[in-house]
N, C-alpha and C positions, 0 to 999 in steps of 0.2 A: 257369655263368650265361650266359644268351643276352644281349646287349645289341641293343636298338635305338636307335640313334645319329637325332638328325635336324636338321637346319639351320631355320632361324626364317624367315627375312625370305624373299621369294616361293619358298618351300617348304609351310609351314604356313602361311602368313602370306602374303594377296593382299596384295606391298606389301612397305615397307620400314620397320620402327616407326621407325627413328632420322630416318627422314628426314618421319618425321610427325611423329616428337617434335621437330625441328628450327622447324615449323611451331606444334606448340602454344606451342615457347616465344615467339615471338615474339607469337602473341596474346595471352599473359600480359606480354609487356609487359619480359620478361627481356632480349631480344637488340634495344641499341640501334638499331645501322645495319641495319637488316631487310632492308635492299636489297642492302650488300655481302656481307650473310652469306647469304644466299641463293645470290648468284653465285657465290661460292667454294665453297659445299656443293655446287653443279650440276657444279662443275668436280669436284670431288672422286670426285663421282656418276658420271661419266664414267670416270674414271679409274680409280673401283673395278670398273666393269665391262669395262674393258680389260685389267687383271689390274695394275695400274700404281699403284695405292692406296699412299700410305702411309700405312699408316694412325695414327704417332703425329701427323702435320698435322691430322690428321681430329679425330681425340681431342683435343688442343691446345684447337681454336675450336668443338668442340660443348660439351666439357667445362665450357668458359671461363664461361659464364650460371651453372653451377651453386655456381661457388667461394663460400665462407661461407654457400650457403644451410645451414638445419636439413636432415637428413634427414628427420626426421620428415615436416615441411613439402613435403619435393621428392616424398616417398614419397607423400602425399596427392593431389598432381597426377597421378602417376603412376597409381594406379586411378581418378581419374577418367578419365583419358586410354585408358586401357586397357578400359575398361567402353562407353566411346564411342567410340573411334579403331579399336582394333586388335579386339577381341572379335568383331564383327559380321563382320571379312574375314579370317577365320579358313577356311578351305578346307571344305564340308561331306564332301569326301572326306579331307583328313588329319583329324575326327574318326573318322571309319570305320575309316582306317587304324591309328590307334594304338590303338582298341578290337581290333580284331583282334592286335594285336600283345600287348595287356593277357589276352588269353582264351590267349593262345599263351605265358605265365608269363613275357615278355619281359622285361628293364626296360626301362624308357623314361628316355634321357639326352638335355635339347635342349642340344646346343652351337653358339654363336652368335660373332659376331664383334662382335654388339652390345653395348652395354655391360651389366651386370647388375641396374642398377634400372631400368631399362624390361626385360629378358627373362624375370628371376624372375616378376614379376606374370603374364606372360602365360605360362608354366609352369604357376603355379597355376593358372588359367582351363583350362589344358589337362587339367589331374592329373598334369603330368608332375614327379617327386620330385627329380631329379637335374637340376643347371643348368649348364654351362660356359660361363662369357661371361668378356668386358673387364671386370676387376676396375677398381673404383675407391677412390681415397684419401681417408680418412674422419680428419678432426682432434677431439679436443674441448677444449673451451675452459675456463675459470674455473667456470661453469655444470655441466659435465661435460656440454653438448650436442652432439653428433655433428654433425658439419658436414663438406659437401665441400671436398675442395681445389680441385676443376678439374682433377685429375691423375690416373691410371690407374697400376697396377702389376701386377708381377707379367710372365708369358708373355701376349703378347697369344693370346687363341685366335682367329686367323686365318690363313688358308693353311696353310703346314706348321706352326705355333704349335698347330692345334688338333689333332694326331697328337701334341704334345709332350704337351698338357693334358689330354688324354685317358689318356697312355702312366703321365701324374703321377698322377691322378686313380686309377688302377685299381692304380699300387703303392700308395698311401695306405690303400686297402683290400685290401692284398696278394690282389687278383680276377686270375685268369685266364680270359677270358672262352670259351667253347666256340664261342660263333659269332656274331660282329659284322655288325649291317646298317646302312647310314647311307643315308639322304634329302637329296639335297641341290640345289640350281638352278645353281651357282654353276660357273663354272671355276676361283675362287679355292679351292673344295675339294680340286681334283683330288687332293692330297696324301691326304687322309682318305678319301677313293674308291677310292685305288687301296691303301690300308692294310688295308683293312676287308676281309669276307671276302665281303662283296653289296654294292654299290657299284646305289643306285636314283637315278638321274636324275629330277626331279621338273621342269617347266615350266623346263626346261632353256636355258640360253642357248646359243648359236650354236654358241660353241667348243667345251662339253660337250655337245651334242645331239651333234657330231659323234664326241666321243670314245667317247660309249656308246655310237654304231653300230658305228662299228669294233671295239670288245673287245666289244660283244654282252652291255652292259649293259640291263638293266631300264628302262624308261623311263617312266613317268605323266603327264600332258599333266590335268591339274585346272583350267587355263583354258578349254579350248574342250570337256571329254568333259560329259555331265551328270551332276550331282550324285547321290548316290545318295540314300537317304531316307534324313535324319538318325536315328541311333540315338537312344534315348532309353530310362531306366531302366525 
């Protein structure tokens, strides 16, 4: 089995869903202080880009709006969010890319650091069958209604977390894979980059645009090259 591996948020994805989904909730009216939770996400924002994220803080107060909602319910916001917010800034070169990768008998595995009910929807949108994200904690009540806690479990798949949940993931399906490729922007990858047997740089940040030049990594720039012509059935 060939795998191709590929990161979400500005990878595939002009952008960062959680931190839009951050934005939608509070136009829903979910996140009281709009103002403090803002500041704190920006810091956080920074932070994740410095390599300095922790990310159970992060999970903690984005999680937090979600706790006793329905799943059902948060799941509903979620394709709309997803059909309006994140569909549209979808890269028209990562659809190229993963059709090329689908003709090449690949699978396609997206692992994300985001959490799993904003990353699966946008999976689906992709075609892509196989999802690794921030699991979350699911209660039921008297009702037997599924409801969140506000709480995550499990390995976080972030930084070296997402070489753990990958490593978990393919003994589950006792898979030895023949040749691993991953896509990623992030320097928070670098674990999973230098795991994998093709390590692709995608609209790279500073730290990792530098590291791929030096090992003479792969590198795609889908911000400034043009689009190719969207494929179509």
């Amino acid at each position: 089995m060939r795998l191709a591996l590929f990161d979400l948020d500005d990878t595939l994805l002009d952008g960062d869903c959680s931190d839009r989904w951050n934005l939608w909730m509070i136009e829903q009216g979910w996140i009281s202080d709009a103002e403090a939770f803002m500041a704190r996400a920006e810091k956080m924002h920074q932070a994740y880009h410095a390599g300095k994220l922790k990310l159970e803080e992060y999970l903690a107060m984005t999680l937090a709006p979600l706790r006793g909602r329905r799943v059902a319910d948060v799941q509903k916001e979620v394709e709309r969010f997803v059909a309006t917010h994140l569909q549209p800034r979808i890269f028209e070169q990562a659809w190229a890319c993963l059709e090329e990768h689908r003709k090449a008998g690949d699978t396609l595995v997206l692992i994300s650091a985001s959490s799993r009910h904003l990353v699966e929807p946008v999976a689906t949108v992709l075609g892509i069958e196989h999802v690794l994200a921030v699991e979350l904690t699911v209660e039921r009540g008297v009702n037997e209604e599924a409801r969140y806690t506000g709480q995550s479990e499990g390995i976080f798949s972030y930084r070296g977390g997402k070489v753990l949940r990958l490593q978990q993931w393919l003994g589950e399906r006792q898979i030895t894979p023949s040749h691993t490729t991953f896509y990623s922007d992030s320097r928070n990858d670098l674990p999973l980059l230098q795991y994998v047997d093709c390590p692709v740089a995608v609209n790279p940040d500073p730290v990792l645009a530098e590291v791929a030049s030096v090992e003479g990594w792969r590198r795609l720039d889908w911000r400034t090259a043009a689009p190719p012509k969207r494929l179509t059935a």
